[in-house]
N, C-alpha and C positions, 0 to 999 in steps of 0.2 A: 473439415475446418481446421487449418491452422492455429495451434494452440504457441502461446510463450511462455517454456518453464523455464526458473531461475532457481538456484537456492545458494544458499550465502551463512559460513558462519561465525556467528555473531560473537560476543565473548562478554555478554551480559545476560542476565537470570531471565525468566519465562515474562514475572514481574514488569521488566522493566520495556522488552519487546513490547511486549501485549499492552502495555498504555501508551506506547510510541506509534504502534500501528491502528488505535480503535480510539482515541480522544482529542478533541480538540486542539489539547496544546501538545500532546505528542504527537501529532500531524505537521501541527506547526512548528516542531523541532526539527523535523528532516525534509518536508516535502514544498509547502509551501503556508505562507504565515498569514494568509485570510483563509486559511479551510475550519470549517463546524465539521461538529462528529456528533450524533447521537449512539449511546451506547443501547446495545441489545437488538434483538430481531423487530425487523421492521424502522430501526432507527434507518435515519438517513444524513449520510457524509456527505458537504458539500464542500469539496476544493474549489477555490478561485485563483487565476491565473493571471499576469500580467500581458492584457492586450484580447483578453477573452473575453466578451459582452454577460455576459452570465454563469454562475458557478456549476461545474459537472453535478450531476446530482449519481450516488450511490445507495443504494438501497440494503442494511443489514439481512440478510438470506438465511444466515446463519451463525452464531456466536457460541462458543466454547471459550470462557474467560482461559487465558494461558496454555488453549491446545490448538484453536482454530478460529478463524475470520472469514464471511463469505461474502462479499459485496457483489450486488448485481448492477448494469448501470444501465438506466433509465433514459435517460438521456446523452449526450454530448456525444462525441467520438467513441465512448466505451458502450453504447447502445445495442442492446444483445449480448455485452459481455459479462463473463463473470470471474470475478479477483477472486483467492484463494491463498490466506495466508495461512501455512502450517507453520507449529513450534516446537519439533520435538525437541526434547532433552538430548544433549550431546554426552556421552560419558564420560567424556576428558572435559566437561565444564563448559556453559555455554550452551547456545544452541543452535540450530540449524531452524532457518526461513527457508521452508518451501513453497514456490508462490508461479502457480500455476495461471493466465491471465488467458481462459479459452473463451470462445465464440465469435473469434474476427472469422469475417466468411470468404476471405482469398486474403495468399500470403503475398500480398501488395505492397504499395510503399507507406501506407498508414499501419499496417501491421510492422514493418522495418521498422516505422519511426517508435513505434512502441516498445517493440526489442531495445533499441538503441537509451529510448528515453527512460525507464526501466532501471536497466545493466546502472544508469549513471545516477539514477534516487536511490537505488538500494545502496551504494557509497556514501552518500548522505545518514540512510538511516543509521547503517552500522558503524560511522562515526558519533553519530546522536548517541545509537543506544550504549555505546561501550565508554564513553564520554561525560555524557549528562552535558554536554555543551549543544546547545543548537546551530545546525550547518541547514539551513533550510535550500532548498535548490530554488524554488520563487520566492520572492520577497515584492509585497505591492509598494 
């Protein structure tokens, strides 16, 4: 199975990632501004999209406040997949998003669009999080 790793680094605290990528309104600072977040295992993220009939649903797998995020999705297009947000500490300050997005089952043109669509949210977030201004990529 084609996996999609990214990592990206950030030049904001553990702090300030780790509530931008697991809450409500640090969702809706970088990705898009009707997603819910439940915090902790078993919580469930639901991003909504402009032109999408119902919100993805993501499933918490696994939570490590400021070292790890593990979303499974349950339904929509990421069904069978699972996100992986890593945080470690950078030594020169900052930190590095490793974020691994495995279980597309052929690397097709929905796995492309993934890659693609991806590469272009995490410039969003790493503007949010270094920032504190919200650049959401969907807006309803």
């Amino acid at each position: 199975m084609p996996d999609i790793a990214m990592h990206l680094a950030v030049e904001a605290d553990l702090d300030t990632v780790h509530t931008a990528i697991s809450t409500t309104e640090g969702i809706r600072g970088w990705f898009t501004t009707t997603a819910t977040a439940a915090e902790g295992v078993d919580g469930l993220h639901g991003p909504a999209f402009p032109g999408v009939p119902e919100p993805w649903c993501l499933r918490v797998t696994e939570a490590q406040p400021g070292r790890r995020l593990v979303l499974a999705g349950p339904n929509g297009p990421w069904t069978g997949t699972e996100q992986t947000y890593e945080l470690p500490a950078r030594p020169e300050g900052g930190i590095t998003l490793r974020f691994p997005h495995s279980g597309f089952p052929a690397a097709d043109d929905v796995h492309r669009d993934f890659t693609y669509g991806w590469a272009t949210t995490f410039v969003q977030l790493k503007s949010y999080a270094e920032t504190g201004e919200p650049a959401p990529l969907f807006t309803a």
